[in-house]
Backbone as a ProteinNet text record, in pm:
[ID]
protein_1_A
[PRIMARY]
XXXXXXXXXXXXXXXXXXXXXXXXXXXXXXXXXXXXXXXXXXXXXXXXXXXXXXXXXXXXXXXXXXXXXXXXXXXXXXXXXXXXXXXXXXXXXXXXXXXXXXXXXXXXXXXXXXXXXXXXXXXXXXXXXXXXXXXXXXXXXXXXXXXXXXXXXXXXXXXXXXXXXXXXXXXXXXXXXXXXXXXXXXXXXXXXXXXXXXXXXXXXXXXXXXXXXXXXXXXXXXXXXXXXXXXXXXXX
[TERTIARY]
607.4	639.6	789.3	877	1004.3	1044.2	1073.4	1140.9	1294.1	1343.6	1462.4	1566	1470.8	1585.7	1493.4	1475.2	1432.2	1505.8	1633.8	1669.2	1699.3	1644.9	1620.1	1517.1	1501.8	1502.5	1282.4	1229.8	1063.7	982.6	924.5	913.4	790.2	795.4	702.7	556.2	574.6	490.7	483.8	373.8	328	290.1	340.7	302.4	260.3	115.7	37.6	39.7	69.2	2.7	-123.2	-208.7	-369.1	-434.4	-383.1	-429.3	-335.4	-406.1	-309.8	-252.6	-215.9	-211.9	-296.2	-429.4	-516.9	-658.4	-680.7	-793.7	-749.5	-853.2	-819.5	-851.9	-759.7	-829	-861	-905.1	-927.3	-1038.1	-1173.3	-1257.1	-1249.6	-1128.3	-1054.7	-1025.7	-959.1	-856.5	-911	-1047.9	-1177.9	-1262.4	-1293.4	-1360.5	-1261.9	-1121.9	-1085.2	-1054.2	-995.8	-960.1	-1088.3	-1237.6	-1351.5	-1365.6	-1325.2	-1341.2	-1260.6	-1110.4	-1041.5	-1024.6	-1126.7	-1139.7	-972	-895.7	-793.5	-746.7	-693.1	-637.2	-501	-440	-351.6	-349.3	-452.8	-538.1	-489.2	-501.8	-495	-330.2	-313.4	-109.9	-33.9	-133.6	-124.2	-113.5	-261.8	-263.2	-231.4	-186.1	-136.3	41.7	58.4	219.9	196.5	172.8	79.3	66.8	17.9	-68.4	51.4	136.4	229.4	347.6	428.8	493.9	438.5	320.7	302.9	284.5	256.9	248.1	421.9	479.3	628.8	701.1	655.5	699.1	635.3	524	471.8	555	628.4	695.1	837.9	888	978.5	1032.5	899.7	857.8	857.6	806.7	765.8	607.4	533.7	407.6	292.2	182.5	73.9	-46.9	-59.7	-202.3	-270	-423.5	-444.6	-436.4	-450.7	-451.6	-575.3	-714.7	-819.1	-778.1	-721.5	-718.2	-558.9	-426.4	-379.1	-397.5	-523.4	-586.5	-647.3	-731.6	-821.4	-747.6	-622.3	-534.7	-469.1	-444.8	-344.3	-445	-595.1	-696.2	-707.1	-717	-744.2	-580	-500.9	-343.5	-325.9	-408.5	-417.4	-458.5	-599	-709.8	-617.4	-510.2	-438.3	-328.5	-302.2	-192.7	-253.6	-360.8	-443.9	-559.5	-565.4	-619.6	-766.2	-844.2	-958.4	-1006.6	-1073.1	-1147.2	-1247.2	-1198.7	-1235.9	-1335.2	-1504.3	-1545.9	-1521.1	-1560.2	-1574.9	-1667.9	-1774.3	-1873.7	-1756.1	-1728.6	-1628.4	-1551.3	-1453.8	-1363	-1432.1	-1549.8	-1632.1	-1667.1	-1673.2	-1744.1	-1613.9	-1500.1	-1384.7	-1345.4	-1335.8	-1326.5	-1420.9	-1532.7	-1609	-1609	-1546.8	-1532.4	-1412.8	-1317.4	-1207.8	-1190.8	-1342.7	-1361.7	-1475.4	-1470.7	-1575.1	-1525	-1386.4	-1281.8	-1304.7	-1337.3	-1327	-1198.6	-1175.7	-1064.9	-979.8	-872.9	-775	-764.9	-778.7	-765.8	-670.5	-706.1	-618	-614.9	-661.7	-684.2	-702.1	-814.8	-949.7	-883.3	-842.8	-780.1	-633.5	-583.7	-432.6	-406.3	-514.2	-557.7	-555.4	-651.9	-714.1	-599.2	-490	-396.3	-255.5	-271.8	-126.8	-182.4	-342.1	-394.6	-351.9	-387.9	-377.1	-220	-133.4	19.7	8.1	-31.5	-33.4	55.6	60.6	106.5	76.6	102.2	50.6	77.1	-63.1	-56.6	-125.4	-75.7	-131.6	-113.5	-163.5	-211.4	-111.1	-50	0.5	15.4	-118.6	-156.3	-111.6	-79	-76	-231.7	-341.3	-489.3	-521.7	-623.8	-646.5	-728.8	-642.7	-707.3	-869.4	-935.5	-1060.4	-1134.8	-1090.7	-1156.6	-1071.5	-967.8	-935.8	-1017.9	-988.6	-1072.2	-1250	-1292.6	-1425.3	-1421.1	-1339.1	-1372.2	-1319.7	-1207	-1229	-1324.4	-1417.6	-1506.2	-1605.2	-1624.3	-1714.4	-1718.9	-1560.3	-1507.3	-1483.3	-1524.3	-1487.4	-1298.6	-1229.4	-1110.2	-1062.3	-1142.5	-1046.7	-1014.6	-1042.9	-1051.1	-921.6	-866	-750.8	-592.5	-658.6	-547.8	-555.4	-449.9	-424.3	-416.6	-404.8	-352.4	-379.4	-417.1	-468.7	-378.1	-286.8	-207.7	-170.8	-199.4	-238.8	-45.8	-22.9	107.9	60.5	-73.7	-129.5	-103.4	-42.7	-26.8	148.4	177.7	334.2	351.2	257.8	257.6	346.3	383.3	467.8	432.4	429	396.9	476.6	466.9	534.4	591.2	743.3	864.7	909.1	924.2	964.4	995.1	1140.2	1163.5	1075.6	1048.1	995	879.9	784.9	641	695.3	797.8	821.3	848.6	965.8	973.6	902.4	801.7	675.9	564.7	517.3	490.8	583.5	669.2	746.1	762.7	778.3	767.1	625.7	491	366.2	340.9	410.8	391.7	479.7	598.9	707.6	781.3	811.8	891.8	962.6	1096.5	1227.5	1222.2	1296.9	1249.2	1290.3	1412.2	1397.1	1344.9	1190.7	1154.4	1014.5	975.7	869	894.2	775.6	819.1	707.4	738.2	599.4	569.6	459	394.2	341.9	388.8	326.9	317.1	212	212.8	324	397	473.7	607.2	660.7	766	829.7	842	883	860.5	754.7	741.2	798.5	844.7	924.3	1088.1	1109.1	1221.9	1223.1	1172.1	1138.3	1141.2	1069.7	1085.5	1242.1	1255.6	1404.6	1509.3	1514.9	1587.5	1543.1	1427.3	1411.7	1426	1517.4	1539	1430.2	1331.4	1253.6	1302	1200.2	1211.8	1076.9	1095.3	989	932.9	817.2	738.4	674	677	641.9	534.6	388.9	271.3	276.8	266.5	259	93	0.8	-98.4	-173.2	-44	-104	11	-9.2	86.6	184.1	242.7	328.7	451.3	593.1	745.3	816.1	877.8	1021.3	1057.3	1182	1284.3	1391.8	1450.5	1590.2	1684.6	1723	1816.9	1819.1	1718.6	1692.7	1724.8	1743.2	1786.7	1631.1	1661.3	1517.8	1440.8	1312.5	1225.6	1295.7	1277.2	1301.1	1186.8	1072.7	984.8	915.4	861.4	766.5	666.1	551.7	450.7	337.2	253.7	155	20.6	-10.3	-73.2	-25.3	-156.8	-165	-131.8	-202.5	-220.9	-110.3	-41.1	84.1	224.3	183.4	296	261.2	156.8	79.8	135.1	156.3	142.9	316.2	399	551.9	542.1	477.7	488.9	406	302.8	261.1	306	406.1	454.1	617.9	658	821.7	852.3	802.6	856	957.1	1004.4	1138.3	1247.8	1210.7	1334.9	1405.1	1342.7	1296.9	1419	1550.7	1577	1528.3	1542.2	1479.2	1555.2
1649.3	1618.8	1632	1526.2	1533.4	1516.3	1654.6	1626.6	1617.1	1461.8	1487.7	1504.7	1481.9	1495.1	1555.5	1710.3	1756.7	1791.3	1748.6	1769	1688.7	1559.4	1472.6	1501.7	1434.1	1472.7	1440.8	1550.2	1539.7	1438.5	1327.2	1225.9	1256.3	1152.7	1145.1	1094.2	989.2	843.8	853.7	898.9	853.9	728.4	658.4	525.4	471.8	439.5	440.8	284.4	273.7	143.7	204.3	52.1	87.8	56	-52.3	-86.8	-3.4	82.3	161	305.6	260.8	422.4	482.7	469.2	549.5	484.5	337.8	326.8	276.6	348	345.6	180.3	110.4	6.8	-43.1	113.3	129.6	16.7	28.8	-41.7	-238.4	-210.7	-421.7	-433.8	-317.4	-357.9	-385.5	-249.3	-282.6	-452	-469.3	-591.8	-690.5	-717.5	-833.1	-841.5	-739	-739.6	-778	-707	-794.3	-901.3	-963.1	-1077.8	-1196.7	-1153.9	-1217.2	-1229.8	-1068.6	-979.5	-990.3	-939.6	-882.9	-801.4	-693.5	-572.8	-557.8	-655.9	-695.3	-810.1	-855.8	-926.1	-891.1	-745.8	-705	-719.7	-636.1	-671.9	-803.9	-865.5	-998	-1065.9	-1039.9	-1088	-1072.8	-928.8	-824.3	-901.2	-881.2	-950	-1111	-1187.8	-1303.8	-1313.9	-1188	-1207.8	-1122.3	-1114.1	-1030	-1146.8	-1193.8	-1312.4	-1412.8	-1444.7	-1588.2	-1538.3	-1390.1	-1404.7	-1329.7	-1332.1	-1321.6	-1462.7	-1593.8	-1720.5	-1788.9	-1720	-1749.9	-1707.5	-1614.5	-1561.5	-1667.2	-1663.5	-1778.9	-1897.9	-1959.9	-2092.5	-2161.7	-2015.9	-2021.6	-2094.6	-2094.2	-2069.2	-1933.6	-1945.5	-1850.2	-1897.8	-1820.7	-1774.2	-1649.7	-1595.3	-1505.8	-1451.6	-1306.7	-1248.6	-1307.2	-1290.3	-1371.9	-1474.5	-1577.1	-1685.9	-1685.3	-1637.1	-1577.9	-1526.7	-1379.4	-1375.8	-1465.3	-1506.4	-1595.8	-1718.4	-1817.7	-1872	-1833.6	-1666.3	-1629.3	-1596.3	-1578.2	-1546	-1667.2	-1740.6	-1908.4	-1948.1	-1872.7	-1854.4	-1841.2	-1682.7	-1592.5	-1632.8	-1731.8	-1823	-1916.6	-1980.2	-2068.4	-2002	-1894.5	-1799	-1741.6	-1684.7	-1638.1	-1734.4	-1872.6	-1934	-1938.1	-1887.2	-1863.8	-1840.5	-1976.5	-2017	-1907.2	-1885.8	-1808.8	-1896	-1818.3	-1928.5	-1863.4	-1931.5	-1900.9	-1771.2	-1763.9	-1661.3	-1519.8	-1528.7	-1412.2	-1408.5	-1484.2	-1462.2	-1422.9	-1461.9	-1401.2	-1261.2	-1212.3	-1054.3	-1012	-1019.5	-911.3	-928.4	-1049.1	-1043.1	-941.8	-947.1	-880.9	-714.8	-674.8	-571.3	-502	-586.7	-536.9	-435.6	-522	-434.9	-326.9	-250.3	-161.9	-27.4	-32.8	45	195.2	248.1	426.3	495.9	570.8	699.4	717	715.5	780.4	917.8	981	1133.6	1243.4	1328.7	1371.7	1302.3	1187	1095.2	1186.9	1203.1	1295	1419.4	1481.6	1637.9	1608.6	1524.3	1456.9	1469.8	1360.5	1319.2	1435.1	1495.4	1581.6	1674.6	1770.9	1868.3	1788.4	1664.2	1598.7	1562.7	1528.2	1580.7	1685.9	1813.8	1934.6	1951.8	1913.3	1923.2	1851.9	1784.2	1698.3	1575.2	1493.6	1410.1	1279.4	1204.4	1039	930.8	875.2	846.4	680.1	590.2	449.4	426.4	269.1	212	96.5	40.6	-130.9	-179.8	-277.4	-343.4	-496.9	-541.3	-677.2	-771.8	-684.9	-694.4	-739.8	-833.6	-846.8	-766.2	-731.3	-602.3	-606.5	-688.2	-658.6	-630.6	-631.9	-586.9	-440.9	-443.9	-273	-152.4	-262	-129.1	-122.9	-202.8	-190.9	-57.8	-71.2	22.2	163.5	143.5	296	352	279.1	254.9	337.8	312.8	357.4	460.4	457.9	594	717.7	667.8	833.7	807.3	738.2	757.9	663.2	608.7	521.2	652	764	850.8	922.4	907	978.5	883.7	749	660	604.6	615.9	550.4	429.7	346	234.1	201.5	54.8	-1.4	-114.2	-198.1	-330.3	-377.5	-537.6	-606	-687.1	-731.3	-838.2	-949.4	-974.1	-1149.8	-1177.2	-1078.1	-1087	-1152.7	-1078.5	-1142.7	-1273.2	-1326.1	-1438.5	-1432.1	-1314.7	-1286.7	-1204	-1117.9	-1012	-904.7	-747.3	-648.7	-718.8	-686.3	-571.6	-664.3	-797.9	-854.5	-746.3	-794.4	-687.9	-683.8	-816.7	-867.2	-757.1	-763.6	-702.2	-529	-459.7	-319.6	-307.9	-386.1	-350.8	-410.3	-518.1	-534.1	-415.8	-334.9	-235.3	-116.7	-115.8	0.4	-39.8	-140.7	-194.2	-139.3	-156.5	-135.3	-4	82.6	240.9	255	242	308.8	378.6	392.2	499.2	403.8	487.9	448	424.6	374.9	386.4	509	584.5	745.9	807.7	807.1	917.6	892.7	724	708.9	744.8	790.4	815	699.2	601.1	487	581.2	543.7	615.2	500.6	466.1	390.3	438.1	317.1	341.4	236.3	155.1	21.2	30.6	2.2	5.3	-75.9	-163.6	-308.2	-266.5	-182.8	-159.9	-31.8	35.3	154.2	70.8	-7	-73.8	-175	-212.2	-232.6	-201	-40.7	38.7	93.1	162.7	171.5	59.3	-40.7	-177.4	-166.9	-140.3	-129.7	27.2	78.1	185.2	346.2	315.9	446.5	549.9	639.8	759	715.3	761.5	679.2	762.4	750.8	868.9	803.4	797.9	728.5	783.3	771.1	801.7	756.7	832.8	815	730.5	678.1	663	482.1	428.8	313.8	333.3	179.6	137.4	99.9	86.1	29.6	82.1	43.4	138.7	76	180.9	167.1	85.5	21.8	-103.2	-3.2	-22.2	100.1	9.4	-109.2	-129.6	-81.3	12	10.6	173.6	229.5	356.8	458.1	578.2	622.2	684.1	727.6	698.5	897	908.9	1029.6	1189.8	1074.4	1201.6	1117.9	1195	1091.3	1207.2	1211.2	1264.2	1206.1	1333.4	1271.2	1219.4	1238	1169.8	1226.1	1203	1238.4	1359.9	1413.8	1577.2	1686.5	1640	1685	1648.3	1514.3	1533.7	1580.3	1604.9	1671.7	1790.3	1864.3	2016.1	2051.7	1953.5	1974.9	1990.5	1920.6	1950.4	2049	2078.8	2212.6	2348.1	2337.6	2480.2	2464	2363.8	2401.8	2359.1	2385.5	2344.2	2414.4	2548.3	2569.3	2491.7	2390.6	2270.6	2178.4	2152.3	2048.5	2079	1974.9	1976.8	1968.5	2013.8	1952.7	1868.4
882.3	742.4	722	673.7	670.3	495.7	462	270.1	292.1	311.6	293.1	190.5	90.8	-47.9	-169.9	-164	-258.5	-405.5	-419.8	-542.8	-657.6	-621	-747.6	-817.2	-952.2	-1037.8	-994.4	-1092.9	-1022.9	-1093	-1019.8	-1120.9	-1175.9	-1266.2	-1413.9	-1317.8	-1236.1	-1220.1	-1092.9	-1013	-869	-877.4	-796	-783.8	-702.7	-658.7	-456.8	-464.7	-346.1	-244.1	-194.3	-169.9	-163.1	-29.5	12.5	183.3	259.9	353.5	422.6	401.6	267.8	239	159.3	123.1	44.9	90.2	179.4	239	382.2	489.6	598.4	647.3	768.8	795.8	951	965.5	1115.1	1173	1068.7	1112.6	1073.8	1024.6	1009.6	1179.7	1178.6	1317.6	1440.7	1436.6	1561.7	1542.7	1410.2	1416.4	1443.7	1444.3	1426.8	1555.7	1673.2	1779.9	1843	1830.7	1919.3	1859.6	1768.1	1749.1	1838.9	1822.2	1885.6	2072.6	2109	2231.7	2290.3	2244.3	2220.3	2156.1	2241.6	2168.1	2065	2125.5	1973.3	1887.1	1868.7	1796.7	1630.1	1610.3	1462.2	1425.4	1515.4	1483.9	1488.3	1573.8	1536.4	1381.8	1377.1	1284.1	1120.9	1167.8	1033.6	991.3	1111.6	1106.3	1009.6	1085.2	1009.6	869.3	853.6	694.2	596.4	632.1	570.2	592.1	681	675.8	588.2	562.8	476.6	367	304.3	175.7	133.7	205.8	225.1	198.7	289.4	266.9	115.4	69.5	-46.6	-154.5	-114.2	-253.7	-209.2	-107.8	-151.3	-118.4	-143.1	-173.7	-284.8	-380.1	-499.4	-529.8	-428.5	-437.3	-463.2	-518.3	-518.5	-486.3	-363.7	-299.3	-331.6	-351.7	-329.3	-190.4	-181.8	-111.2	0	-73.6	55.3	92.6	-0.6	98.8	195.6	192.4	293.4	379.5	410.2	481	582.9	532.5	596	683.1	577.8	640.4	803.9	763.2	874.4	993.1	987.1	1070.8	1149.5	1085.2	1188.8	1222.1	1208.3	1272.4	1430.7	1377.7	1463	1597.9	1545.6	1654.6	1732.2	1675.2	1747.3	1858.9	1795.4	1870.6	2003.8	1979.9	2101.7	2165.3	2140.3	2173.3	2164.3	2095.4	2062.9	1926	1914	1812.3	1700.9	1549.7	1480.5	1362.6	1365.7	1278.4	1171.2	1029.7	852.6	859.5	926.8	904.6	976.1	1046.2	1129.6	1010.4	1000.1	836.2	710.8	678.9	569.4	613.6	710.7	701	697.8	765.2	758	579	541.7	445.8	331	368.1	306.1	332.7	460.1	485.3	414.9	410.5	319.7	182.2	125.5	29.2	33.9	126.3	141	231.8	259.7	336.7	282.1	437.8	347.1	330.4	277.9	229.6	349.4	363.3	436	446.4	554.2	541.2	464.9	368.1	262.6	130.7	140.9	-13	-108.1	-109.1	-243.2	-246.6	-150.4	-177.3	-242.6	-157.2	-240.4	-366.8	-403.1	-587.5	-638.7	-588.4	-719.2	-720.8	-600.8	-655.2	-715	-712.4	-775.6	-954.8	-976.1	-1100.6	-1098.9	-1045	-1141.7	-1159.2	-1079.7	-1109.2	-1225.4	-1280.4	-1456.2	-1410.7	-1290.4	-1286.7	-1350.7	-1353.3	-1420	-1293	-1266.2	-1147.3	-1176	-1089.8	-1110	-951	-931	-828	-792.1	-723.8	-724.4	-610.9	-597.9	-426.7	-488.8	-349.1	-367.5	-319.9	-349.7	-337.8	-479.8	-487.9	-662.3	-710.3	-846.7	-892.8	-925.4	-911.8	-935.6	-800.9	-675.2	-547.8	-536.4	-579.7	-589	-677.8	-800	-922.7	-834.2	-800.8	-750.3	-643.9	-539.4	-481.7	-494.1	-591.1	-675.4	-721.3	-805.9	-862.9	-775.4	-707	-545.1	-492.8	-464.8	-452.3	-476.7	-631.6	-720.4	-745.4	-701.5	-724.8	-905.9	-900.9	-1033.2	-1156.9	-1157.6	-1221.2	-1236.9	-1146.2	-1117.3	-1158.5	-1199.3	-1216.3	-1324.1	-1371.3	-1553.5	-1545.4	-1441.8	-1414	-1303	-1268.8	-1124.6	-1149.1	-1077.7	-1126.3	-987.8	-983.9	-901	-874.6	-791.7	-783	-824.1	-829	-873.1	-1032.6	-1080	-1254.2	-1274.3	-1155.6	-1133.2	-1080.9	-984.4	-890.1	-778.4	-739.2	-633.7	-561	-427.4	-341.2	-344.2	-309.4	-288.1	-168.1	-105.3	-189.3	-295.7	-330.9	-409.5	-538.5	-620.7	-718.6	-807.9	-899.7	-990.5	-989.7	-881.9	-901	-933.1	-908	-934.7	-1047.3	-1094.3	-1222	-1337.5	-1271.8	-1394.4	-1408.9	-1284.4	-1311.4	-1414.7	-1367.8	-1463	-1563.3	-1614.9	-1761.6	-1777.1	-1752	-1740.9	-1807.6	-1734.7	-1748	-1824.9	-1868.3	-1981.7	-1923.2	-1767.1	-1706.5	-1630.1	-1621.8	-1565.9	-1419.3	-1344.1	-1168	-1139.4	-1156.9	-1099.7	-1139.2	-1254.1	-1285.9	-1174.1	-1097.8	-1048	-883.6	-864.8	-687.3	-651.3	-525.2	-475.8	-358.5	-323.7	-215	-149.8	-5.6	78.9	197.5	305	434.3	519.4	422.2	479.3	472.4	530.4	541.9	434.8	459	312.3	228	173.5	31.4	9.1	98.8	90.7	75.7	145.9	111.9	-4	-64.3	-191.2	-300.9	-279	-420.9	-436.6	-311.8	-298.2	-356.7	-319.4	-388.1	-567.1	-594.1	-725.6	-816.4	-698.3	-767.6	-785.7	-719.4	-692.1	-626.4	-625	-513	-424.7	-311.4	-202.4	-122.5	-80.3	3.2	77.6	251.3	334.5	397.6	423	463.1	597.5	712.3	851.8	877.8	818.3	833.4	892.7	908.4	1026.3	1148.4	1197.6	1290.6	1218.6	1139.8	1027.1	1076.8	1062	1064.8	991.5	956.9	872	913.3	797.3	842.7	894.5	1002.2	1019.9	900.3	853.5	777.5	639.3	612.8	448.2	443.8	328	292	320	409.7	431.5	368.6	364.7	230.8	185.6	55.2	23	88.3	129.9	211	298.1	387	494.5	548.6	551.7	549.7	597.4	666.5	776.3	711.1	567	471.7	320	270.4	34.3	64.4	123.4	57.5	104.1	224.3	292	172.6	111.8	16.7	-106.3	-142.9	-257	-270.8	-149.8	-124	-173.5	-105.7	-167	-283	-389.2	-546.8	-547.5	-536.2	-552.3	-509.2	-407.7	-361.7	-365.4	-461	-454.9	-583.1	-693.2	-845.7	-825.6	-791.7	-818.3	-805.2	-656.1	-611.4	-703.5	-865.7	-914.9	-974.4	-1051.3	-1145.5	-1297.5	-1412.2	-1546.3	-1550.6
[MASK]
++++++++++++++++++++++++++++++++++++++++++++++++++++++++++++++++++++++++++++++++++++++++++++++++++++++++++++++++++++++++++++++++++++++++++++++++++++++++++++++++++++++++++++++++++++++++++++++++++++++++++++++++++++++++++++++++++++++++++++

């Protein structure tokens, strides 16, 4: 667990990313690799699906998220040479939304609740396959706010989608800290002016060109625990 900058100011607004850093997508990565029967099959295709909804934002086109997906899956098929049918793309797809908890999630939540924080959600997933599996989860409880990038028509890190959230909530960018597992969107919030907390919890890495995240932690509840055992650090 690395706190490198405990003396800014303690924010108002946790702000999570949702694929990756609060649902695990271990079991995407096993199905898509036997699918493809290749072991980098998923990074494949992760890279993929993150470049085109990257070229989507500036293009100035909008796709959802499934159908990017799905696009970059029959990508993927051409890249590794092996043919991906609709039914294979319909179950991962369908699996997407049924992803369990990342380790530390639920314990996370609940002691950054009792710190009295104000906590929201912002995936570039559409918000109605997110709120569902909060929903599921027991987690939508813990969030004042679930907000999708499809309201913006653009993808995270793009600025636009940060500070339409913070307009959203009523809080300034240094009073919000983002919490991701991605790198880009850690360089992102940063560009939009956050405080940033980097979750060790995929294959994912930092950009080395971007300013480094203000904490980086081996999941929720590891950075949970900094606000709970160092209010003294805090400026008012």
């Amino acid at each position: 667990m690395k706190d490198t900058n405990t003396r800014k100011e303690r924010p108002k607004l946790i702000l999570l990313d949702v694929y990756e850093t609060l649902l695990d997508m271990g079991e995407v990565q096993k199905k898509i690799n036997a699918i493809y029967n290749n072991r980098h099959a998923y990074t494949i295709w992760m890279g993929q699906f993150m470049q085109y909804c990257f070229v989507d934002n500036c293009i100035d086109q909008f796709n959802d998220f499934p159908a990017i997906a799905a696009a970059t899956m029959r990508m993927t098929g051409q890249i590794l040479s092996k043919e991906v049918t609709t039914v294979d793309i319909n179950r991962i797809l369908e699996l997407l939304k049924h992803l369990p908890l990342n380790q530390g999630v639920q314990e996370g939540l609940s002691l950054l609740n009792d710190e009295g924080f104000l906590m929201a959600a912002l995936t570039n997933s559409p918000q109605k396959t997110v709120v569902d599996r909060m929903e599921r989860t027991g987690l939508i409880s813990y969030f004042s706010k679930v907000m999708s990038a499809e309201h913006v028509g653009k993808y995270k890190p793009y600025m636009g989608v940060y500070t339409w959230a913070l307009e959203q909530m009523k809080v300034r960018p240094e009073e919000t800290l983002l919490v991701s597992a991605h790198g880009w969107d850690i360089a992102g919030a940063v560009n939009a002016g956050m405080q940033t907390a980097y979750l060790l919890q995929s294959e994912q890495i930092l950009y080395p060109l971007a300013p480094e995240p203000d904490y980086t932690c081996g999941n929720l509840l590891e950075l949970a625990n900094i606000f709970s055992t160092s209010k003294k650090k805090w400026v008012d």
